[in-house]
N, C-alpha and C positions, 0 to 999 in steps of 0.2 A: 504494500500500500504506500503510496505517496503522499506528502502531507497534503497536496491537492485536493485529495479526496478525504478530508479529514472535518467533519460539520465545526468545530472547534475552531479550523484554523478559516473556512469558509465565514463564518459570525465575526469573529474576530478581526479579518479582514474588512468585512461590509462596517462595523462599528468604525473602525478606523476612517475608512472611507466617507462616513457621516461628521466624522469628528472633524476632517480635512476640511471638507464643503461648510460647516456651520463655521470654523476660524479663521476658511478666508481672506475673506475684508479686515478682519481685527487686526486695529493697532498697536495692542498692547502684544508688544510682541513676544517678551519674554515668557508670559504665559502663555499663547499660543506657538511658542516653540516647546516647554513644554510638555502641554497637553496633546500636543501631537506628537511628539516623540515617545510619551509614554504607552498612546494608541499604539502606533506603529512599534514597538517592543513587543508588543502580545503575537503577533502574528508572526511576525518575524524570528522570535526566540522559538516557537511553534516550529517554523522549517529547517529551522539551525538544528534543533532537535534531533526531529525527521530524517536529516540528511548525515546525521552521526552516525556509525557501524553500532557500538555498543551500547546496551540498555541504560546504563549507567550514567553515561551522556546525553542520552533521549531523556531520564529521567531530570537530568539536573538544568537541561534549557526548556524543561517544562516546568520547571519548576521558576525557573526566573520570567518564563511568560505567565504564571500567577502570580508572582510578586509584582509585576509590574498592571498589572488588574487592581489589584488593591493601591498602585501608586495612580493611577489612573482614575480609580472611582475618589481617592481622597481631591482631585483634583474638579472633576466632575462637582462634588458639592460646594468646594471652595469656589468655584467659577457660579453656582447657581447663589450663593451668598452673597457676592459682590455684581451681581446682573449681564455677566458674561455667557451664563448659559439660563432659559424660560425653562420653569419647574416640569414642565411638561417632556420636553426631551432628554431634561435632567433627570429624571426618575426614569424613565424607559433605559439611560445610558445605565445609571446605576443598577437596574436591574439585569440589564445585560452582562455585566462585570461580574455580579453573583453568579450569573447560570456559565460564563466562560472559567470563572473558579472552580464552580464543582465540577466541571466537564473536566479540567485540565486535573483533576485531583484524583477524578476517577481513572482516565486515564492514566497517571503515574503508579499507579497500585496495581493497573494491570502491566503494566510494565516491572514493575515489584515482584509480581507471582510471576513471572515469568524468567526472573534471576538465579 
């Protein structure tokens, strides 16, 4: 399997892709570099992964593509605090960051049993 075909890295990728188009225009740039760099970690640590030979490695760049989920959602709220991001796409984003946590958590474990 390729990480191509991996719904985790598929989600992860489209959130990123929303995060890009909504920071745009934004001038504050230090935040929207950012929150877009932490987007883009998720998906990207995902095929660094993927593209490693041993579990062990698969297991440790998915593991830094959920840490970077949680750097992500803390950014998400902090942007919906100060009016860089409408509650509305903000809650959806932060929802999304939970369900790409547990994906990448469950996956790690099956990568675990499989050591």
């Amino acid at each position: 399997m390729q990480f191509e075909d991996l719904e985790v890295w598929k989600r992860a990728a489209r959130l990123c892709a929303h995060i890009y188009r909504h920071f745009g225009d934004s001038r504050d740039y230090g935040f929207k570099d950012q929150i877009t760099r932490s987007s883009l970690s998720i998906a990207s640590n995902i095929a660094e992964g993927y593209e490693r030979v041993g579990e062990k490695d698969r297991i440790r760049f998915l593991n830094y593509a959920k840490g970077s989920c949680g750097e992500l959602r803390t950014q998400i709220y902090i942007g919906m605090q100060v009016g860089f991001i409408d509650r509305g796409s903000g809650k959806q984003w932060v929802e999304e960051t939970h369900e790409l946590s547990r994906m990448l958590y469950g996956l790690m474990q099956h990568f675990r049993q499989r050591q």
